[in-house]
N, C-alpha and C positions, 0 to 999 in steps of 0.2 A: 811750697809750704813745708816746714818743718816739722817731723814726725819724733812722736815724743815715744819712748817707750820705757815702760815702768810697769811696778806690781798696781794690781788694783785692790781697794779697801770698801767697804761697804758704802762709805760713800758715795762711790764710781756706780753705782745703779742706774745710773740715768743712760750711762756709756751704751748700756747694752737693747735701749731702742733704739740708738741711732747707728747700730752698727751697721755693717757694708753690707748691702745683697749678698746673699751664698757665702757669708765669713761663717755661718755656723749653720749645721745639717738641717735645724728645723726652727721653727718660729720659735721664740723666746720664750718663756714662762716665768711672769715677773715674780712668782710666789716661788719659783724654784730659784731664781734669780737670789731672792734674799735668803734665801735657805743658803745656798752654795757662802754667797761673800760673808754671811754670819758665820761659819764653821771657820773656826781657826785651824782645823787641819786642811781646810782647802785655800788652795793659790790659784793666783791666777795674772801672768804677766802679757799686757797688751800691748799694743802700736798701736799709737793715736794720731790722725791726720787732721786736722780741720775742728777735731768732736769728734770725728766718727773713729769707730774699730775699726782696724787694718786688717789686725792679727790680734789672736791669741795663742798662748801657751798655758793648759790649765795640769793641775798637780794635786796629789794627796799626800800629806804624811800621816804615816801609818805605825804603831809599836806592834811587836810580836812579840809572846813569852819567853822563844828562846834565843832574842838579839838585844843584846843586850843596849844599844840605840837604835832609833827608830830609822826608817826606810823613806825614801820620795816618789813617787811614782807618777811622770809623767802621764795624764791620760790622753793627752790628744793636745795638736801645735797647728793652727792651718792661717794661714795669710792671702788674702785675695789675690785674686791671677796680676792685677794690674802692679801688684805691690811685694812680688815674688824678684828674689835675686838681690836685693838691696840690703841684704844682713840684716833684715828684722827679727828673721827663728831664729839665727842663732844669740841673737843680745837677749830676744826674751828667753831661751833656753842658759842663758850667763844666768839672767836676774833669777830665772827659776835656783840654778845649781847654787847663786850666793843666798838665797832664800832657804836653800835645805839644810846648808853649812850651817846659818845661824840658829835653824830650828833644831841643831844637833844629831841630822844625818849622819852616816856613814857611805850611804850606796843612791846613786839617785836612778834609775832604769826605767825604759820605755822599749816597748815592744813594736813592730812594725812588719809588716812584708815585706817579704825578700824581692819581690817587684816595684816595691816604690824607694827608686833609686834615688828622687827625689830627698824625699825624706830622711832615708841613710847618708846622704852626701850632708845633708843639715848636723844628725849627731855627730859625725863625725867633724867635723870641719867646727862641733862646739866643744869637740874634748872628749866623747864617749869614743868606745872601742867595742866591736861587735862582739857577740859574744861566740865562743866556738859550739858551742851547744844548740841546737837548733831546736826553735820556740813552736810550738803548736798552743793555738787557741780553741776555745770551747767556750760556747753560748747555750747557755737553759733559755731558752722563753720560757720566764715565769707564768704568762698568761694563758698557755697553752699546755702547762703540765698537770 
């Protein structure tokens, strides 16, 4: 069966009950669901098999005051184990970066651990270049502060 891969629009809401087992960390929330596809600063480019999600690759564009255009920011890319190796990250990682060009990007970056080699072999093999500066991340739980 032929895998189709494209941006999704608000109308693709349906896509995201029938997505794959384990394609996304937790159960769905159809109210976040419409919240995310209504935001025209978020993207979100999938692999579609049969109906169902494969993969996704989801994105924000963001302005800041002192750039003078706006930023892309990969937040997260995952494709089911059975559907891994077959060029799905990276075509949705294409349609991501021709998605940021048109929204008048300059820089598109995602951040990742240095252990998941997986993932590195993915940007790199769609065009990104590591960066020499090395990334640390930091989490507030807001629920707990």
């Amino acid at each position: 069966m032929p895998i189709a891969v494209r941006m999704l629009t608000p109308e693709d809401e349906r896509l995201f009950a029938s997505a794959a087992p384990d394609l996304f960390d937790d159960p769905i929330d159809p109210a976040a669901t419409r919240e995310f596809l209504a935001d025209p600063r978020h993207y979100m480019a999938a692999a579609i098999e049969g109906g169902v999600m494969v993969g996704f690759a989801s994105a924000v564009r963001y302005a800041h005051p002192d750039k003078k255009r706006p930023q892309f920011w990969v937040n997260e890319l995952a494709v089911i184990e059975s559907h891994q190796r077959r060029g799905l990250a990276r075509a949705m990682m294409a349609l991501l970066a021709d998605a940021a060009r048109d929204a008048g990007c300059f820089e598109m970056w995602v951040g990742t651990e240095v252990s998941n080699t997986a993932a590195r072999r993915t940007y790199e093999s769609a065009g990104a270049a590591a960066d020499d500066e090395p990334f640390v991340s930091y989490v507030w739980d807001l629920d707990t502060l």
